[in-house]
C-alpha positions in Angstrom: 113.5 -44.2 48.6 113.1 -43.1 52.6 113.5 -46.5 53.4 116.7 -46.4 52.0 118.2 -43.6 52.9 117.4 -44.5 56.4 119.3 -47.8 55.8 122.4 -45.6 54.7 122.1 -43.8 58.1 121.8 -47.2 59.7 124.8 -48.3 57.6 126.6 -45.0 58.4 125.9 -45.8 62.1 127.3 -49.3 62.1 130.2 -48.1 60.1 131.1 -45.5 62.5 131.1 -47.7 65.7 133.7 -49.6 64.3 136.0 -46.8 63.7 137.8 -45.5 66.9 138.5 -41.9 65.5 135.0 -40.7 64.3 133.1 -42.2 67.3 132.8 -38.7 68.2 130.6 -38.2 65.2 127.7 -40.2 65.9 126.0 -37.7 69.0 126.5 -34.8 66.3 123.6 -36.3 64.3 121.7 -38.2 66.5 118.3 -35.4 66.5 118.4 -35.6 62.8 118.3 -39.6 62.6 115.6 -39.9 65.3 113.8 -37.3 63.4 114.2 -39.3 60.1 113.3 -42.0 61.3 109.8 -40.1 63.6 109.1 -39.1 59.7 109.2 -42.6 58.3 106.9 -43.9 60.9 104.5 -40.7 60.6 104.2 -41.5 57.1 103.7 -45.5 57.2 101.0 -44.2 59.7 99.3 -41.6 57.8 99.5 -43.5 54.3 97.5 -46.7 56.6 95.2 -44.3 57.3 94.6 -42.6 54.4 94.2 -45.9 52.3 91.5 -46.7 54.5 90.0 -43.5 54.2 89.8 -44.1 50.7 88.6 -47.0 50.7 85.3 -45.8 53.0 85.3 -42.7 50.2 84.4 -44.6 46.9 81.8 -45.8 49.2 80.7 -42.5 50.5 78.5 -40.0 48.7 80.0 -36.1 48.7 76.8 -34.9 50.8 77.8 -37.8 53.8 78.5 -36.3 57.1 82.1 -38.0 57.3 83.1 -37.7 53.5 84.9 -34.3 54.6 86.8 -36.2 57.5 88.0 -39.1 54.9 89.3 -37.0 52.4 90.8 -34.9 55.1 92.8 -38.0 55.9 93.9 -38.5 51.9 94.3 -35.1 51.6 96.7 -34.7 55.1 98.8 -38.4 54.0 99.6 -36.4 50.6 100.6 -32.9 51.9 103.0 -34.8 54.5 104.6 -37.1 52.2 105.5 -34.6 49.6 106.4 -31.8 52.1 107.7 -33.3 54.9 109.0 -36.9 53.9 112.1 -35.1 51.0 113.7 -33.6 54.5 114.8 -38.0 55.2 117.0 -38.0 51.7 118.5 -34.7 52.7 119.0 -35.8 56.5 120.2 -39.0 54.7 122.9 -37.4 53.0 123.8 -34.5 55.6 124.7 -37.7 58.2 126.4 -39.8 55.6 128.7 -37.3 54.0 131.2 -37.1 56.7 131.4 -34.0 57.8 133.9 -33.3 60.6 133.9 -29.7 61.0 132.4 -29.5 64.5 134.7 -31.9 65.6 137.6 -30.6 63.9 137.5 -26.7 65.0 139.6 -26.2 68.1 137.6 -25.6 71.1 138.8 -22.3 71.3 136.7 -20.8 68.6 133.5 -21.2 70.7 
């Protein structure tokens, strides 16, 4: 499901080029697309990593000296993706809903 909402951003972005009146919108999410697309390569990353680690873990016994490290790995790949990963739907659908408020408000407000 990241993977796809970062293909609506992309989508959204490609759209938006093409459209001379909302150009303006594009720099107004650019940190939250480069940061849901940091998160999507952190966890690719940390899920390669952590299916290795389990892999050296069914081979491990509990007492080995690394055993801790490798299910440190598993155990850090799982935290991220349930914790951190969700924030890439709801970037997903702050940058593709359209909002034009900042742009919108007169410059006098500020």
């Amino acid at each position: 499901e990241a993977w796809e909402c970062i293909g609506k951003i992309r989508d959204w972005y490609s759209v938006q080029g093409k459209l001379d009146g909302n150009k303006a919108m594009q720099p107004l999410y650019a940190t939250r697309t480069l940061h849901s697309c940091a998160m999507l390569v952190c966890a690719q990353l940390l899920l390669d990593q952590a299916q290795n680690a389990s892999q050296r873990l069914a081979k491990l016994d509990p007492n080995h000296a690394d055993y801790v490290f490798y299910k440190g790995k598993v155990d850090t790949a799982r935290y991220y993706v349930h914790n951190l990963v969700p924030f890439i739907m709801t970037y997903s659908t702050m940058i593709t809903s359209g909002n034009m408020s900042a742009i919108d408000s007169p410059e006098d407000v500020l």
